[in-house]
Structures are given as C-alpha cells and as structure tokens.
C-alpha positions as CSV (number, residue, x, y, z in Angstrom):
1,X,69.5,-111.3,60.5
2,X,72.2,-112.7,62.9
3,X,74.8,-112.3,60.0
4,X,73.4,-108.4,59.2
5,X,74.0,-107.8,62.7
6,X,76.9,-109.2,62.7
7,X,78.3,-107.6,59.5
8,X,77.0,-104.1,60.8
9,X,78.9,-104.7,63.8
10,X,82.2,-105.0,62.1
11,X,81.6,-101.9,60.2
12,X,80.7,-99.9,63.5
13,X,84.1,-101.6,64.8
14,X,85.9,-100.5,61.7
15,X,84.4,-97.1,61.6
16,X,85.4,-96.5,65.5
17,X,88.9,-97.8,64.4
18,X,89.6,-95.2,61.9
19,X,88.0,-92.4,63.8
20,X,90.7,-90.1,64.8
21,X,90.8,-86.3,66.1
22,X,90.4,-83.6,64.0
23,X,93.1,-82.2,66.2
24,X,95.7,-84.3,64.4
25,X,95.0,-83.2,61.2
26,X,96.9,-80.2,62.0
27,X,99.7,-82.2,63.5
28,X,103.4,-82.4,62.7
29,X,105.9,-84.8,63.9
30,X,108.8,-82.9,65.2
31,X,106.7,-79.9,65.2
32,X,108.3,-77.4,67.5
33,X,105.4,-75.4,67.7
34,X,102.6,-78.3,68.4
35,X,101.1,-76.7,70.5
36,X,99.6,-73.5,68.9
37,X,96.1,-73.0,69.0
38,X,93.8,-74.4,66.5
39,X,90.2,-74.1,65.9
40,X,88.4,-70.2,66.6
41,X,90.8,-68.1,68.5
42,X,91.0,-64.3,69.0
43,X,95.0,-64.4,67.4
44,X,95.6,-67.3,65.0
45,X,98.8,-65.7,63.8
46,X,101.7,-66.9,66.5
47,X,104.9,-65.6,64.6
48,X,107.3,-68.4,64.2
49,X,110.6,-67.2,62.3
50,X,111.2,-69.4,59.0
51,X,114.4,-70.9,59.8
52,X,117.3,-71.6,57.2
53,X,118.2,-75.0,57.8
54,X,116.8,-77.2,55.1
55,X,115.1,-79.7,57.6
56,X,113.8,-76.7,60.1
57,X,112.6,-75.2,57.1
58,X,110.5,-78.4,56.0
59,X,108.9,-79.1,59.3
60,X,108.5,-75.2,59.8
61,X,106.7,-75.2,56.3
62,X,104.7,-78.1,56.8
63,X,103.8,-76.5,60.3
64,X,102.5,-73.6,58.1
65,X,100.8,-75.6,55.7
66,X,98.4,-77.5,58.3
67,X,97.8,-74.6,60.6
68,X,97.6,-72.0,57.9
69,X,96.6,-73.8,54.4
70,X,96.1,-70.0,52.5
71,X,99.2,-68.5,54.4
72,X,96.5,-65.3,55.7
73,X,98.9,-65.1,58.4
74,X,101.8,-64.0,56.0
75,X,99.9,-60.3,55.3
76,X,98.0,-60.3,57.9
77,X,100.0,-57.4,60.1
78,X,100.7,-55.2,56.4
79,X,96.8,-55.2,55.3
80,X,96.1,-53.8,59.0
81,X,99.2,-51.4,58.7
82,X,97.6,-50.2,54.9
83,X,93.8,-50.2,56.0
84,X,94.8,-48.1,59.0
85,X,96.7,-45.6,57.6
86,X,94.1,-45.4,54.6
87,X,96.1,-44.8,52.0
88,X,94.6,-45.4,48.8
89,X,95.3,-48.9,46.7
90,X,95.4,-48.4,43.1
91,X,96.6,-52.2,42.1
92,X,97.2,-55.3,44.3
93,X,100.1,-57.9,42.8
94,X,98.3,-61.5,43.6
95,X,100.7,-64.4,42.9
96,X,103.3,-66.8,43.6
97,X,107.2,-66.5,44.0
98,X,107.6,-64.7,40.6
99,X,105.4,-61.8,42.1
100,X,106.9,-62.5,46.1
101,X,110.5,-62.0,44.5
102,X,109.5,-59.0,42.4
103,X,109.3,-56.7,45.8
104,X,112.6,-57.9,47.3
105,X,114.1,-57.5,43.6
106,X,112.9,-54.3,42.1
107,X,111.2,-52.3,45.2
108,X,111.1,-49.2,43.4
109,X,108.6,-50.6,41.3
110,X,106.2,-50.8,44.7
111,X,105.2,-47.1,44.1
112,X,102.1,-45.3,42.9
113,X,99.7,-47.7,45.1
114,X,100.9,-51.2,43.7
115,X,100.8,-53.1,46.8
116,X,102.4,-56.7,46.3
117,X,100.9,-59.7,48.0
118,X,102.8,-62.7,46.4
119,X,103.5,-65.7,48.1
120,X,106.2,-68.2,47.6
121,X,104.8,-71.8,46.2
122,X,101.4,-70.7,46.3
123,X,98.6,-72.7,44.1
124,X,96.1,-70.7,42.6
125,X,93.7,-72.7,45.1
126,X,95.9,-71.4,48.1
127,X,95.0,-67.9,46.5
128,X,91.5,-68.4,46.6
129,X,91.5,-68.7,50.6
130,X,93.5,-65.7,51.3
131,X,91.8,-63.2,48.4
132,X,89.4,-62.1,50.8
133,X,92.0,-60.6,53.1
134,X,94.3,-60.0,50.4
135,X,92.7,-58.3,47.5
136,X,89.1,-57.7,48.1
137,X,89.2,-56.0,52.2
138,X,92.2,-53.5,50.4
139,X,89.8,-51.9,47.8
140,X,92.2,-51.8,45.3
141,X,91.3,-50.2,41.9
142,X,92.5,-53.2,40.1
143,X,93.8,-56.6,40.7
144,X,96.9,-58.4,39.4
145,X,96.7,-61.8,39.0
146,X,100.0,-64.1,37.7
147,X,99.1,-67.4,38.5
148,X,99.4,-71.4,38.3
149,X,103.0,-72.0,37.9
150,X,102.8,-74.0,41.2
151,X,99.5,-76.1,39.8
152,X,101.7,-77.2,37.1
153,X,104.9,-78.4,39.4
154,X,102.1,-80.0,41.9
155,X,103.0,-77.9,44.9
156,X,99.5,-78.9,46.4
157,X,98.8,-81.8,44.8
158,X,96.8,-82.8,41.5
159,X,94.1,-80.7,39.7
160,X,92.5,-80.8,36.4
161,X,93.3,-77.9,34.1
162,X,89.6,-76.9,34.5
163,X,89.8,-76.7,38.2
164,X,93.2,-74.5,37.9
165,X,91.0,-72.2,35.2
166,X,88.5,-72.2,37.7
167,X,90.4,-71.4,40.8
168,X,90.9,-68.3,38.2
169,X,88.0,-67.2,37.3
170,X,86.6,-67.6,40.5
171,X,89.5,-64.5,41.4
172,X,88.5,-62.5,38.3
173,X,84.7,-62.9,39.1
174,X,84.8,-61.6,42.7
175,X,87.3,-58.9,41.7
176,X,84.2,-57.7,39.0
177,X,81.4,-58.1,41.7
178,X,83.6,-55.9,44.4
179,X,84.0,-52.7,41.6
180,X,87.6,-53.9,40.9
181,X,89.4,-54.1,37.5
182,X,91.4,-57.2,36.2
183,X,94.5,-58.1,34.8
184,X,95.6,-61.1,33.6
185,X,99.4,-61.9,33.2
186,X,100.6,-64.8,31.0
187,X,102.3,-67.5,33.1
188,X,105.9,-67.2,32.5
189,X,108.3,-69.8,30.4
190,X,109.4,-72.6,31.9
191,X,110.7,-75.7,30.2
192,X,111.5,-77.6,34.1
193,X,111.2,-76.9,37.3
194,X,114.1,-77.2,39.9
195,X,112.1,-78.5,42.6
196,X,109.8,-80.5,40.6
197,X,112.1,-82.6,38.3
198,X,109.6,-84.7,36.7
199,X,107.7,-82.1,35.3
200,X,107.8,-80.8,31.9
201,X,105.6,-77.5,32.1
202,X,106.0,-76.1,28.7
203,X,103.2,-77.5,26.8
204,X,100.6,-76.8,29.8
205,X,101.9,-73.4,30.5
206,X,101.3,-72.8,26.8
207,X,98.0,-74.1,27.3
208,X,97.1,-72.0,29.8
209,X,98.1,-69.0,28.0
210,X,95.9,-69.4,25.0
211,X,92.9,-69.4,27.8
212,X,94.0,-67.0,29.8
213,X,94.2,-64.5,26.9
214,X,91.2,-66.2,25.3
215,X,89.1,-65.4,28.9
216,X,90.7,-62.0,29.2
217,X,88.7,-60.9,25.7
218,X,85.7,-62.6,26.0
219,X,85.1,-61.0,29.3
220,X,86.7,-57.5,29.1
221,X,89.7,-58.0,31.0
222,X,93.5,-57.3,30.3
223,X,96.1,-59.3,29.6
224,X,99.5,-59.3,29.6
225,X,102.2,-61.5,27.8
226,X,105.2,-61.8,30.2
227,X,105.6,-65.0,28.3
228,X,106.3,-63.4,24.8
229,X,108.8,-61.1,26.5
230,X,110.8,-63.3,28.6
231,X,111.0,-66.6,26.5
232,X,112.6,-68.0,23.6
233,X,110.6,-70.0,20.6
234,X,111.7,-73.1,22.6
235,X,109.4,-72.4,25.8
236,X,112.5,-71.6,28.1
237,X,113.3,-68.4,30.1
238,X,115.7,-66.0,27.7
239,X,119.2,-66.1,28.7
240,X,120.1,-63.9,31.9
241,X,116.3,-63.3,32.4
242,X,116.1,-65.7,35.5
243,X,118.0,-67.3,38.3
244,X,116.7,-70.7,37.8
245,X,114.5,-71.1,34.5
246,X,111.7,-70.0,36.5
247,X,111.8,-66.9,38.7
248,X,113.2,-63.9,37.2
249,X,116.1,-61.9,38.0
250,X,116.5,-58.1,38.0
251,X,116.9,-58.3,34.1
252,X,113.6,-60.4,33.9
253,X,111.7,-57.7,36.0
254,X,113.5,-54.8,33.7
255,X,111.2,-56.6,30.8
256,X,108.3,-57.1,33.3
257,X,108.1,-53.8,35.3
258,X,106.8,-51.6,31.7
259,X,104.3,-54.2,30.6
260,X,103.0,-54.2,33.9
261,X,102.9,-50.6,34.0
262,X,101.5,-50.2,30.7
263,X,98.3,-52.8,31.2
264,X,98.0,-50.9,34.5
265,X,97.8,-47.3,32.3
266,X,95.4,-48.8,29.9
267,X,93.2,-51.1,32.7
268,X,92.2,-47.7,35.1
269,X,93.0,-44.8,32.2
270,X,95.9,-43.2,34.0
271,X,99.7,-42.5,33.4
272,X,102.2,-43.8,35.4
C-alpha cells in the first residue's frame, strides 16, 4: 500500500507538473497582439492588418491560426454586408488560394450571385469550422467546393485520405440537408509544391479525383474537371496556366471561368 501511495503520488506530482493554462494555448511568442481577448466575447474579430514582412507575417499568421483556427473572422464583416442588404446568393466559391486568387484575378467573373469565400492555405478541415458562417447562414442556391490541395502539402498537419474525403462529404452532406445544390471541382495539377518541397502531390491528387468524381455520381452531385483542362499527361500545370505550378494565372482562370459556369447552368437549370 505504502508503495501504491507512493506511486500515485508521483503521478498526482506529474499531472500538476504538466498542467498548464488553457490561456496559453492561444499564445504566441513575439505576438504583438497577446493580448486579445479569448474565450466568449461580444467581438472576437480585432482587425490586425497582415503585414508584408516575411517574419511579421509568420507571427501575424500564427497569431491568426491560434486565435482564429477556421479564419471566421476573414468574412465575417462581407456575410453581414450580403445578409443585410439581402440580395440573393445563387452559388458560394468554398476553397483555398486557387479560389481566394480567383476574385483578385478575374473579378468580373464575381457576377450573377457567385459570391467567393476562398481562403489562402486553408485545409478542407479549416473549411469545416467556418461553413456555417460561410456557406450555409448565405442561403446560396448551390455550393462550390475545390478543395484539399493544402491536405496534401500538410498545411495543418497529417490526415488520412479518408479523413480529407470525409472533411468533404461532411460539406456536401450539410449543403443537401440545408436545400442547397453541390458541385464538386477536381483538385488542380500539381506535380510540387513551392512551399512544401518534400511533397510530391501528383499521385494523391489523382487519387482524389477518381473519388471525387466517383462521389459526385453515386450521390447526384456535379463535378467538374479543372484537372483535365489545366494539366498535361505528366500531372503538371500546362504551360502559362499558373504562376507557380499550383495557383493559376489569368490564362488558368480563362479555362476555369466556362467550366465553372457551365456546371453552374447545368447544377440549378439556368443560363448564365
């Protein structure tokens, strides 16, 4: 007994020694901006400028990434500005940089209620925690989902293909309980990625394809091959079709804009 007690005493000590603040979860050393609030406030959206330095930027990002996981701040003023004015949402964009850039690129193509909510890096898990705010509280008709680039590179960490699939699915599932249409596109070529040198995407962006169009027909959804259109046999982005082998350029969003247009036309039955 004296050596149970004993031994349970050391594991009380240990425990108390590893117990830290949930506070400092959401810390940053060097943060400038420490001290916003966390936890259940009336305003959890402080605006803090992104600054261009590369090592303001990295403790700004990593700042946004602790206090703001699903980045629900980033749209948070637009969604009010669109549900207030009421004007009617025919197809949110949901995605990463390749749908971000696409506004900045080719605005003219933000017309006819497409309403573009990409965000740069995003994993299809960050998606999950802002589609609420994002996609579901705008109504839209239909929802555009071109995902999982950034699960490949890592961005967030490791997941199994299953889990990125899921993270998916879970999107296309609440879109159908909510009344609103899907569509599916194809994640683009890529045969590296920049910022994630020790990657070689092109075999599980292929992968991911074959589901994606497999899911889109078994459950009635649409899909659309961006991949097809902007690659070559090789896997890699077609010449002059993107900046970086990744995102594309104006060229790359020439291809994109009709395909998108046409699974639009044949997703809700109108004419652009």
């Amino acid at each position: 007994m004296r050596h149970a007690a004993t031994a349970i005493a050391g594991v009380l000590a240990l425990s108390a020694a590893l117990v830290v603040p949930a506070q400092a979860q959401t810390r940053v050393d060097g943060d400038p901006h420490a001290q916003d609030p966390v936890g259940i406030v009336e305003e959890p959206c402080p605006h803090h400028p992104m600054p261009s330095d590369g090592e303001g930027w990295q403790v700004w990002n990593l700042h946004m990434l602790t206090r703001d996981f699903g980045q629900l701040c980033r749209y948070a003023e637009a969604n009010k500005a669109l549900k207030a004015k009421k004007t009617p949402v025919e197809v949110v964009f949901m995605g990463d940089s390749i749908t971000d850039n696409w506004q900045n690129i080719d605005p003219d193509f933000w017309t006819n209620g497409r309403v573009d909510r990409g965000i740069s890096g995003q994993t299809t898990q960050q998606m999950l925690v802002r589609y609420r705010e994002d996609v579901l509280k705008l109504k839209p008709r239909a929802v555009h989902i071109l995902a999982a680039t950034n699960d490949i590179a890592g961005n967030t960490g490791a997941a199994t293909m299953e889990q990125v699939t899921g993270n998916i699915e879970t999107m296309a599932e609440l879109a159908r309980a909510h009344g609103i249409k899907v569509i599916l596109g194809s994640v683009p070529p890529a045969k590296a990625f920049p910022w994630a040198p020790d990657k070689h995407p092109d075999p599980q962006v292929r992968a991911l394809n074959v589901w994606l169009k497999g899911y889109a027909a078994r459950e009635g959804f649409t899909y659309v091959d961006y991949w097809s259109a902007l690659g070559t046999p090789e896997g890699a982005m077609g010449e002059g079709l993107s900046s970086d082998g990744v995102h594309p350029t104006a060229e790359g969003y020439a291809i994109m804009a009709p395909l998108a247009k046409a699974a639009i036309a044949h997703t809700l039955g109108d004419v652009d």
